[in-house]
ROLUM-296292 format. One record per residue (C-alpha): x, y, z. Coordinates in steps of 0.2 Angstrom, whole numbers, padded with zeros to 4 digits, always signed. Example, Ala and Ser with C-alpha at 12.3 -4.5 7.8 and 13.67 -1.06 7.14 Angstrom:
REM residues 2
+0062-0022+0039
+0068-0005+0036
//
This chain:
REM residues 141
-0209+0147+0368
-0214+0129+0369
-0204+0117+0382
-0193+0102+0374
-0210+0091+0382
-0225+0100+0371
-0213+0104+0356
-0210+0085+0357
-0229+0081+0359
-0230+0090+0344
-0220+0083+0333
-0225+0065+0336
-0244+0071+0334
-0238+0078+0317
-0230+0062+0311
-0244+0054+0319
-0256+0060+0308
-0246+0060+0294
-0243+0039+0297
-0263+0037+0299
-0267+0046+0282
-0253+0036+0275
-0262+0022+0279
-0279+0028+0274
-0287+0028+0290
-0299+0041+0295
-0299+0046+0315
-0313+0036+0317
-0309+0022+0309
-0292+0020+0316
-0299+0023+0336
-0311+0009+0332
-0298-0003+0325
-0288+0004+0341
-0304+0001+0354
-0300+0020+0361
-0312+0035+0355
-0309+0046+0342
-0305+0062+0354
-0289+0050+0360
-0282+0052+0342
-0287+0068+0339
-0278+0075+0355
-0263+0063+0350
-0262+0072+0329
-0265+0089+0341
-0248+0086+0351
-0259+0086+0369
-0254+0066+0372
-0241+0055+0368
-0247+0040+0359
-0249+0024+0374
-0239+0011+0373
-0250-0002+0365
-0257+0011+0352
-0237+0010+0348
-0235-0008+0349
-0250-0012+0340
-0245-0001+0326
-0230-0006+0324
-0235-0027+0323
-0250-0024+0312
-0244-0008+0300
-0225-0009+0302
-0221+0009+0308
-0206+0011+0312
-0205+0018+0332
-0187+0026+0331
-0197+0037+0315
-0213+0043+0325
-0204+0045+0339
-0187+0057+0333
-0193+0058+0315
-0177+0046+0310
-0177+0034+0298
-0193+0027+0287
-0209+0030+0293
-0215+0011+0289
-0200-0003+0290
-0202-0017+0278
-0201-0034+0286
-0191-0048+0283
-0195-0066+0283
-0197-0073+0297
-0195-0056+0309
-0207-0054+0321
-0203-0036+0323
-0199-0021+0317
-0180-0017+0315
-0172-0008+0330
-0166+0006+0329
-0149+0013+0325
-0136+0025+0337
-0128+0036+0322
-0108+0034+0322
-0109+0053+0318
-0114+0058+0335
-0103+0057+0350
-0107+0044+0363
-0109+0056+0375
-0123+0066+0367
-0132+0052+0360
-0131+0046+0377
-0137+0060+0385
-0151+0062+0371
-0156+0047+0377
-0158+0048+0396
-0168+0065+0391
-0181+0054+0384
-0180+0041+0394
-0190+0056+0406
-0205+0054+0395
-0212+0039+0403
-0221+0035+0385
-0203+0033+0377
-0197+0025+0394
-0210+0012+0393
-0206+0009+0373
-0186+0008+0378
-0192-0004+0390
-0202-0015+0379
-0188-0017+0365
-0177-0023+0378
-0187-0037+0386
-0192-0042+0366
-0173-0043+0364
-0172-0052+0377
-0185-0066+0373
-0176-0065+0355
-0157-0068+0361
-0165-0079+0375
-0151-0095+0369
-0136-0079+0369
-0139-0074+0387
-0141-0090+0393
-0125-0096+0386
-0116-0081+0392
-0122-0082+0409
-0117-0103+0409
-0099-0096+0405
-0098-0083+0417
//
């Protein structure tokens, strides 16, 4: 039996792969256009390695996949963009679920130091973002 970690390897190598076909991008190609070698994204479409950080990010600002998708398998695989957006949209917490579990859910991944640095990330973009908002909320408090 797999542990949650390799299961969840899997899984993103899966919808890895399946994102770099959608695309058209052989192996090759796509490691060059990401400056790593082709056995980096082979080991990622074979569940051995989380994707890096800035394979994600760079995905994400050039092709639009959608992070919350490759990551839990949520949502569209590629988010449009609106005018003017700079990003990707985030993603949402499912009113279905109770907060506790989704909560839980997410400290879970925050474990995997791959997602940890992503949840990271979003945060200090959201920051940059709502930089006016927190300001004046801190001028008020």
């Amino acid at each position: 039996m797999l542990n949650k970690n390799t299961r969840l390897k899997k899984e993103i190598g899966r919808r890895f792969k399946q994102f770099r076909q959608a695309i058209k991008k052989s192996q090759q190609k796509l490691a060059h256009e990401l400056k790593v070698g082709q056995t980096t994204i082979s080991s990622i479409e074979m569940g051995k390695s989380f994707p890096r950080i800035g394979i994600q990010n760079y995905l994400n600002i050039h092709y639009h996949l959608n992070l919350n998708w490759l990551l839990t398998g949520k949502g569209e695989m590629i988010i449009p963009m609106g005018k003017g957006s700079k990003t990707a949209e985030l993603p949402q917490l499912d009113d279905s679920d109770s907060s506790v579990e989704s909560y839980e859910e997410l400290f879970t991944l925050m474990r995997i130091p791959v997602i940890e640095q992503i949840i990271l990330a979003k945060l200090a973009e959201v920051k940059i973002i709502a930089e006016e908002e927190i300001k004046a909320f801190f001028e008020e408090t």
